[in-house]
C-alpha beads as a LAMMPS data file, in Angstrom:
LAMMPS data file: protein, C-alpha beads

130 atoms
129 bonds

1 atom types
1 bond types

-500.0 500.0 xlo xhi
-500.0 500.0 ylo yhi
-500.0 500.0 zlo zhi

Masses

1 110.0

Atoms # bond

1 1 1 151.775 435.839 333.045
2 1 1 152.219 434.646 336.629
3 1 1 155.584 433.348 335.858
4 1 1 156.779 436.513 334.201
5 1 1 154.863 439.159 335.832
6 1 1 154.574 437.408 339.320
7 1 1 157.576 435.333 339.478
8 1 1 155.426 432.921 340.416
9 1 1 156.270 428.971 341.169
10 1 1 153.935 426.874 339.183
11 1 1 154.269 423.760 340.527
12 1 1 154.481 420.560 337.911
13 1 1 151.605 418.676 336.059
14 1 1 152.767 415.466 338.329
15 1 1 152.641 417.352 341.965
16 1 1 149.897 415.823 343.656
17 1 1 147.468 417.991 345.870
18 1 1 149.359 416.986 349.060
19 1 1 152.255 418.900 348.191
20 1 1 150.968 422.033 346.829
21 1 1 151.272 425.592 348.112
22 1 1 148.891 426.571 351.084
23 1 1 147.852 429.817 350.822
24 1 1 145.651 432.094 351.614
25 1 1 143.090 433.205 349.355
26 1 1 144.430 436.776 349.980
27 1 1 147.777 435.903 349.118
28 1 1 146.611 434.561 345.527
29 1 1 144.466 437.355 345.340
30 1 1 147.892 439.450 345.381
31 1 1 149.181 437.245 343.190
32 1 1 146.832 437.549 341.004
33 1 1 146.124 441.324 340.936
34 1 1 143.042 441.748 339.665
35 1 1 142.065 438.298 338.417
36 1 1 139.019 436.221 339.342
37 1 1 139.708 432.409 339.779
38 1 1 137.163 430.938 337.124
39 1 1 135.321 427.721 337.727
40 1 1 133.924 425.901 334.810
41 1 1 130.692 424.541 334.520
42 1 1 128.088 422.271 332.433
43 1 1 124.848 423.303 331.732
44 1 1 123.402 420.517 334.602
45 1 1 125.382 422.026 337.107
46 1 1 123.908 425.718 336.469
47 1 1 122.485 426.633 340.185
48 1 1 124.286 424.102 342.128
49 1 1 126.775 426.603 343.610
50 1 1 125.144 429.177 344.424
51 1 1 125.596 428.885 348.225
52 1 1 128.990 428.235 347.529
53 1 1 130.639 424.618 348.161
54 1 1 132.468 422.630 350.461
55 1 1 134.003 420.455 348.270
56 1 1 136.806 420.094 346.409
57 1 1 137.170 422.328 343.374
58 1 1 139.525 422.834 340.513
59 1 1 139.503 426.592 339.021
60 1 1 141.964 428.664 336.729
61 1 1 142.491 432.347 336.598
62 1 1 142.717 432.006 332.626
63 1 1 139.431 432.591 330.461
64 1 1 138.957 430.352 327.498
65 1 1 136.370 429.536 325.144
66 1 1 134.128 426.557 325.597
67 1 1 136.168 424.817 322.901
68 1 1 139.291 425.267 324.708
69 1 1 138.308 424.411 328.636
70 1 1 138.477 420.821 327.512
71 1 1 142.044 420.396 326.167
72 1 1 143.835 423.546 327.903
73 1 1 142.178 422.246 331.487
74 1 1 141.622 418.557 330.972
75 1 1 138.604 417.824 332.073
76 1 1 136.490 415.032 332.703
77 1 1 133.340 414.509 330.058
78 1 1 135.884 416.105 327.133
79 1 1 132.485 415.931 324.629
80 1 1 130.703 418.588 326.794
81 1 1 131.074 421.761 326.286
82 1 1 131.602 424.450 329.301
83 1 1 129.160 427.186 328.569
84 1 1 129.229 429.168 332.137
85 1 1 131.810 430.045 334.646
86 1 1 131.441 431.185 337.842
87 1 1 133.740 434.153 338.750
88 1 1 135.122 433.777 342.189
89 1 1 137.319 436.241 344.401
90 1 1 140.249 434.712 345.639
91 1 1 140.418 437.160 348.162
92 1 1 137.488 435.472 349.921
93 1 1 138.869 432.011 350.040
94 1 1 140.264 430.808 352.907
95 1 1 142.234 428.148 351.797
96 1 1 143.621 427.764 348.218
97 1 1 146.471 425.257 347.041
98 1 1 148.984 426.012 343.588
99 1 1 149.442 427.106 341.250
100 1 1 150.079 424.034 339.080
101 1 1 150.392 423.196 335.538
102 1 1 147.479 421.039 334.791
103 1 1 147.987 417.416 334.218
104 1 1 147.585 416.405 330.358
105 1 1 146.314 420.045 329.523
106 1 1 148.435 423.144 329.056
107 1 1 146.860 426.316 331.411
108 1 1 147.243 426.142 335.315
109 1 1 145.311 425.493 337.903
110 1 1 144.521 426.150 341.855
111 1 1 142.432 423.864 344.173
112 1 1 139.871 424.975 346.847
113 1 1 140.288 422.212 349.006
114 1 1 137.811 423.358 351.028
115 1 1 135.196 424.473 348.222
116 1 1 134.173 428.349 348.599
117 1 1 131.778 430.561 350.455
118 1 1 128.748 431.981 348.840
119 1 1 130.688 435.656 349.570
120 1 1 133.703 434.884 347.018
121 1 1 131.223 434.613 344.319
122 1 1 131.208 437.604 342.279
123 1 1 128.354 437.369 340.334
124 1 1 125.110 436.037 341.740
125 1 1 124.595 434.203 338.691
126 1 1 126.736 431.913 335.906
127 1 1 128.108 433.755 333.238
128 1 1 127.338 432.630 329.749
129 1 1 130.878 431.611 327.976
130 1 1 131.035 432.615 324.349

Bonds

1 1 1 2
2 1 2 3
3 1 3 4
4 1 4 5
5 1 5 6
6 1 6 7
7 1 7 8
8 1 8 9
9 1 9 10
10 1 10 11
11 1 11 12
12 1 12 13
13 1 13 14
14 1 14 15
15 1 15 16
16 1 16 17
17 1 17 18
18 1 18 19
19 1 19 20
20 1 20 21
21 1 21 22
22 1 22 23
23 1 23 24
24 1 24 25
25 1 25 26
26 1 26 27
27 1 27 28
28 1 28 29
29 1 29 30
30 1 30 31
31 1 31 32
32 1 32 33
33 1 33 34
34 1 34 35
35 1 35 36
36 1 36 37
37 1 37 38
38 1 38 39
39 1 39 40
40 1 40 41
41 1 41 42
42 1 42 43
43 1 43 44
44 1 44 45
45 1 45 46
46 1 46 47
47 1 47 48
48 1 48 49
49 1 49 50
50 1 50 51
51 1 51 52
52 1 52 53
53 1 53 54
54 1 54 55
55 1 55 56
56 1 56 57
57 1 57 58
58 1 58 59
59 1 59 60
60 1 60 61
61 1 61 62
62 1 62 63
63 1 63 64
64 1 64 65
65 1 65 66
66 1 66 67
67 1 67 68
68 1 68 69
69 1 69 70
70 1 70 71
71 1 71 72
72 1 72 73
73 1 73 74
74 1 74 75
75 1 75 76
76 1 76 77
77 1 77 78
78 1 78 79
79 1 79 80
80 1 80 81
81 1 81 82
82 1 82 83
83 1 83 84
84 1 84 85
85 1 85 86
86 1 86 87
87 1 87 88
88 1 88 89
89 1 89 90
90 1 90 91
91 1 91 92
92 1 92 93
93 1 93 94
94 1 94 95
95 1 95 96
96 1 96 97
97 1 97 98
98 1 98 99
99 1 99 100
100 1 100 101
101 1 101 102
102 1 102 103
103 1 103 104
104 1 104 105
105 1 105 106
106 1 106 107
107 1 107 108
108 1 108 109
109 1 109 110
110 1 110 111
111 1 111 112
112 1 112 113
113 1 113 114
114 1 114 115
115 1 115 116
116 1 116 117
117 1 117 118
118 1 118 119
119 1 119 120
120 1 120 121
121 1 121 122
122 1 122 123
123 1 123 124
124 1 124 125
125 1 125 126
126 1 126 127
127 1 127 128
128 1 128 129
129 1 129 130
């Protein structure tokens, strides 16, 4: 959709986070329309960004099922399943980096660098994926 709709430049799988995009969370909010940027979560992490972060994170703007996150985002511990998300504005975001194709998955991917503020979460809760 971003590359269609958006014209978009999705950077490559290989493009390490030193050469991304640096944009403003209001540009990819533009970008995006009206797309959330979704962070993934296991069930042990439930509560621990509620604040918000300031660490690095890796989120998508593409919802999948908690079979899917694994192989379509690569992630680590591939024999746990992601049953929240945590809907973030991108608008809020100071700092966001990408898009890029992620690296031995097949959907795309921003990083928050910088993590996010409690504000650019949209819910004040995790939302159950089903």
């Amino acid at each position: 959709m971003l590359e269609v709709q958006q014209a978009a430049a999705i950077a490559s799988r290989d493009t390490p986070d030193s050469q991304l995009q640096r944009r403003s969370g209001a540009d990819v909010a533009r970008e995006l329309g009206t797309r959330y940027l979704l962070r993934y979560l296991l069930p042990h992490q439930l509560g621990q960004f509620q604040n918000g972060s300031s660490r690095k994170h890796h989120v998508t703007p593409t919802p999948y099922s908690p079979e899917e996150t694994i192989s379509w985002l690569a992630l680590p511990q591939p024999t746990e399943a992601r049953t929240y998300v945590m809907l973030l504005d991108p608008a809020r975001i100071s700092v966001i980096l990408g898009p890029r194709w992620v690296r031995l998955g097949k959907g795309i991917e921003y990083v928050l660098p910088d993590g996010f503020p409690q504000g650019a979460i949209v819910f004040r809760w995790e939302v159950p994926v089903t």
